[in-house]
C-alpha positions as CSV (number, residue, x, y, z in Angstrom):
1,X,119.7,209.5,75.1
2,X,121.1,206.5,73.2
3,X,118.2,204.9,71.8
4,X,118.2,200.7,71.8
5,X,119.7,199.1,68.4
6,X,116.5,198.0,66.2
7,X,118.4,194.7,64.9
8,X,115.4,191.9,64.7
9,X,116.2,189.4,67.4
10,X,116.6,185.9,65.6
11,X,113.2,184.6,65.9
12,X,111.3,187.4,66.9
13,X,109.4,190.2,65.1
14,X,111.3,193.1,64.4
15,X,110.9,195.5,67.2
16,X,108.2,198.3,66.8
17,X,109.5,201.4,64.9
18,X,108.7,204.6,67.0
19,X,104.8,204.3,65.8
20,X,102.5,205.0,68.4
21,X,99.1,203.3,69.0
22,X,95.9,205.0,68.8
23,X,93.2,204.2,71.4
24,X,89.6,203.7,70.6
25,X,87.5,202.9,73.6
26,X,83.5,202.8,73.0
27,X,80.9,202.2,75.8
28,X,83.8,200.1,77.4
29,X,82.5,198.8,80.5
30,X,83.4,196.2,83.8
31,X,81.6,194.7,86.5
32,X,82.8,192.7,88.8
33,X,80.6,189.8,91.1
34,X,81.3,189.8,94.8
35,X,79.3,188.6,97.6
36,X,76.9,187.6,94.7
37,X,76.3,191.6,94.4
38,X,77.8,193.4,90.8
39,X,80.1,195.7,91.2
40,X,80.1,198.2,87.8
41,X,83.8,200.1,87.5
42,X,83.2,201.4,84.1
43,X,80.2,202.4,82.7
44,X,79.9,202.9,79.1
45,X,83.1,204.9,78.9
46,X,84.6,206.6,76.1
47,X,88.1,207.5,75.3
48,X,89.6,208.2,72.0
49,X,93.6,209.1,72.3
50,X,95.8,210.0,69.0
51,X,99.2,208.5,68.1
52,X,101.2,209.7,70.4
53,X,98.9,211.9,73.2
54,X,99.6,212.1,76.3
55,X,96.9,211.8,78.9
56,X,96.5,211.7,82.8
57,X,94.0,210.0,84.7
58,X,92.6,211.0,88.4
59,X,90.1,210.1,90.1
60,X,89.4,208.6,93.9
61,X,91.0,205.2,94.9
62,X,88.7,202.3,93.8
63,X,86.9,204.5,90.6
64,X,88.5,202.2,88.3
65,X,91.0,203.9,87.0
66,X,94.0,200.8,87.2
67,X,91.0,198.4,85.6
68,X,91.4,200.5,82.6
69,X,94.7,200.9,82.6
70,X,94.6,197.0,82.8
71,X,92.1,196.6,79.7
72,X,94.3,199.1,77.8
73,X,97.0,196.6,78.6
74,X,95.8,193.8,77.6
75,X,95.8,192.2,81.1
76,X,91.9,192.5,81.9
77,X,89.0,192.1,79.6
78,X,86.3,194.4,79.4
79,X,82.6,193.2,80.0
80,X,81.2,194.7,77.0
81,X,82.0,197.3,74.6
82,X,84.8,197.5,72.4
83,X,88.8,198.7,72.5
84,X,90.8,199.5,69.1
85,X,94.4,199.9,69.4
86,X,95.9,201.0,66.4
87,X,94.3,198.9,63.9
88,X,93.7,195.8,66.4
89,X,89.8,195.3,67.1
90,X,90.9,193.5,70.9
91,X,87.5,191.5,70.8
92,X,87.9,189.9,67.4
93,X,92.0,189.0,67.9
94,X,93.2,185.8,69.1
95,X,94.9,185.7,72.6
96,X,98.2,184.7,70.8
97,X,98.2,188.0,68.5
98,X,97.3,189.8,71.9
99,X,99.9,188.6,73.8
100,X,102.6,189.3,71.1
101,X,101.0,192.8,70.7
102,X,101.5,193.3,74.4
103,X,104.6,192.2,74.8
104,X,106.1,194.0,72.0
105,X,104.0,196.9,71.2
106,X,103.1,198.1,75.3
107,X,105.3,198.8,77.9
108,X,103.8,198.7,81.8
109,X,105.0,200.5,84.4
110,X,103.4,199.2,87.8
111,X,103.5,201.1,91.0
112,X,105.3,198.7,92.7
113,X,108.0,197.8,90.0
114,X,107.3,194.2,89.3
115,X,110.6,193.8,89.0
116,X,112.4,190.2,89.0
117,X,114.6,189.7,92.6
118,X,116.8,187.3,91.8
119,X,117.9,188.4,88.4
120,X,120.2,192.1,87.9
121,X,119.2,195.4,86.6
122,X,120.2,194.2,83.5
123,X,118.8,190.9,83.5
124,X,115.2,192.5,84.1
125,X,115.6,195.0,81.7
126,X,116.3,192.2,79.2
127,X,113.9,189.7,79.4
128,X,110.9,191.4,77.5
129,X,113.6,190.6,74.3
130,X,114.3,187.2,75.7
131,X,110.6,186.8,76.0
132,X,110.3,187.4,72.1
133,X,113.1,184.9,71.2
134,X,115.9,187.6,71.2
135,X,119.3,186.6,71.1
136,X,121.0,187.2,74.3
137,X,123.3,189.8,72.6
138,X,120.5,191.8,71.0
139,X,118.6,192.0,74.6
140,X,121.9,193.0,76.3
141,X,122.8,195.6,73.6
142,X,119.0,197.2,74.1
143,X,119.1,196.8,77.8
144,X,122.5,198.5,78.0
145,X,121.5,201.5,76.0
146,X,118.4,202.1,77.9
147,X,119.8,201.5,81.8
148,X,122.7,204.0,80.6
149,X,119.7,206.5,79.8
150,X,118.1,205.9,83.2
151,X,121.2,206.8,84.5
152,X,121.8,203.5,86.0
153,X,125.3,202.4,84.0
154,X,126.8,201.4,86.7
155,X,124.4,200.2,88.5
156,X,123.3,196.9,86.2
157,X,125.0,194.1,88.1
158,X,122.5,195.4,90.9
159,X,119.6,193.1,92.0
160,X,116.5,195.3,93.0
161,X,116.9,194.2,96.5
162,X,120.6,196.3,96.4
163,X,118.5,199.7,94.5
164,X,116.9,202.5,96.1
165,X,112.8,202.8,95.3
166,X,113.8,205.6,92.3
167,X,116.3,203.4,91.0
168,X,114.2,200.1,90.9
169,X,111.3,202.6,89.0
170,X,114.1,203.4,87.2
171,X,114.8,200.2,85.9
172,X,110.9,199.5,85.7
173,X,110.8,202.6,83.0
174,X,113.8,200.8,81.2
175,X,112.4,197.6,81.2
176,X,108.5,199.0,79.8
177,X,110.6,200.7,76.7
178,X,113.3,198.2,76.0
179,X,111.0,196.6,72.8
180,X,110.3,200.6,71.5
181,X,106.6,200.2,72.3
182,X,103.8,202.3,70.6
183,X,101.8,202.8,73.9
184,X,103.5,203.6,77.4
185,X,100.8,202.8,80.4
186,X,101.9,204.0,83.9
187,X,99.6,202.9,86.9
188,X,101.0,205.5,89.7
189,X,104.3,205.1,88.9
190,X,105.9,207.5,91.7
191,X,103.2,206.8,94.1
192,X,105.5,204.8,96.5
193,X,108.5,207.6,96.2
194,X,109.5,210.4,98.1
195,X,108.6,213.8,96.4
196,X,111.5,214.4,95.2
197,X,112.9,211.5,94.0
198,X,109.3,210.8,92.3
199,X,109.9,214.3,90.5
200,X,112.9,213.2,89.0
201,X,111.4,209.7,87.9
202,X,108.5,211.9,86.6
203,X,110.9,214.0,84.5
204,X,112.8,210.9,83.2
205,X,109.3,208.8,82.1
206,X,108.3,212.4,79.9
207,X,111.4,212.7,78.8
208,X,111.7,209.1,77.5
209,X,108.2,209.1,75.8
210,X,109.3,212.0,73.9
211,X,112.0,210.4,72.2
212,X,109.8,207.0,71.6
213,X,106.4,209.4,70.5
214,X,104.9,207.1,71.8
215,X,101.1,207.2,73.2
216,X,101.4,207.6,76.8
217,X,98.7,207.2,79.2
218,X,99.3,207.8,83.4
219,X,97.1,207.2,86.4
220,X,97.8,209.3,89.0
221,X,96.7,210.8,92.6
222,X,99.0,213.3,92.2
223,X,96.9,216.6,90.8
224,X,100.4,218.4,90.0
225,X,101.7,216.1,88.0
226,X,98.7,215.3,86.0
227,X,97.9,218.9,85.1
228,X,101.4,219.3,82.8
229,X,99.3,216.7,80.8
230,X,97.9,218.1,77.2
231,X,95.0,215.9,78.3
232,X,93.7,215.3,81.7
233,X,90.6,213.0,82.7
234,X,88.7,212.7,85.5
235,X,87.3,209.3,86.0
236,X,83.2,209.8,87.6
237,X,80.9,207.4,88.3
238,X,83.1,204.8,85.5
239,X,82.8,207.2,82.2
240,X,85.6,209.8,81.5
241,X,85.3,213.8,81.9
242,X,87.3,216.1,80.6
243,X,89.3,218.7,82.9
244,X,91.8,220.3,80.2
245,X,95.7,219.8,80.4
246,X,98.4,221.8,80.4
């Protein structure tokens, strides 16, 4: 794989270095109010993940296991406890430092792609760089390298509307890793593909985080691809249990 250039885009921080986050959850919890009645998601859970583990999550629809992914993301708050990644204390940082540590430390990969319709492969795969003042050429250079690793070279004057499901993911994966993020969070990211073409994205996302070491967390129904985890959690009754990995 060509890896993206790591020239600091004129008025942005300097992309991450390959420097994954570590993730300290303790008695993280969320409860949602509806119909007046609290509904509890996560209770008290627990979750400690090294720079650069990589972990599965399973558990039945509606456990809770996207509002973590969400809190890990910055994109949800937790009703009470506390979340440390890498030497960031969530509850004690402003939402500006948050929002540059998501955009330029986290990559998301959604289930449905999130992906931009009226701009191109390329365009979508850029604008986390434009997003962080980039110079167009920087962005371009970055999105070029990783689309060509996706395999999609000549696909990046495509809009998603023109790409098949794996090749929209595929462009979803580029765009999550285009600013060389410490922590990679994927929220059923083959869920909506065929098995085979979801095996293949599967392949591509591992073989991407290896290269990055980056921290890499992934929700999942699927038990086969969650046991070639090193970790794999089960998510009961909102706290985390242990089920060993591959």
């Amino acid at each position: 794989m060509s890896t993206p250039e790591t020239t600091t885009p004129a008025g942005a921080s300097p992309a991450p270095e390959p420097r994954a986050l570590r993730i300290e959850a303790r008695s993280l919890s969320k409860v949602y109010v509806k119909g007046g009645q609290a509904i509890r998601v996560l209770d008290n859970a627990d979750l400690v993940l090294e720079p650069g583990e990589r972990a599965s999550i399973v558990g039945p629809s509606g456990c809770g296991k996207s509002t973590f992914l969400h809190i890990l993301g910055l994109l949800d708050r937790p009703t009470a406890g506390s979340l440390m990644l890498g030497q960031v204390d969530v509850a004690r940082t402003s939402e500006s430092r948050l929002h540059r540590l998501r955009n330029q430390r986290i990559g998301f990969v959604f289930q449905s792609h999130m992906l931009l319709p009226e701009h191109t492969a390329l365009g979508n795969v850029m604008m986390p760089v434009r997003l962080a003042g980039g110079s167009r050429g920087v962005a371009q250079a970055r999105a070029e390298a990783l689309l060509n690793a996706v395999g999609l070279g000549r696909r990046m004057s495509h809009r998603p509307g023109e790409l098949s499901g794996g090749e929209q993911q595929r462009v979803a994966i580029a765009r999550a890793l285009v600013m060389g993020p410490g922590l990679i969070l994927a929220d059923e990211p083959t869920g909506n593909l065929d098995p085979r073409t979801a095996g293949g994205v599967f392949e591509l996302l591992l073989s991407l985080h290896r290269q990055l070491g980056s921290t890499l967390v992934v929700v999942t129904h699927s038990m086969e691809l969650a046991a070639r985890f090193p970790r794999r959690l089960r998510l009961v009754d909102g706290r985390f249990h242990e089920e060993g990995g591959a």
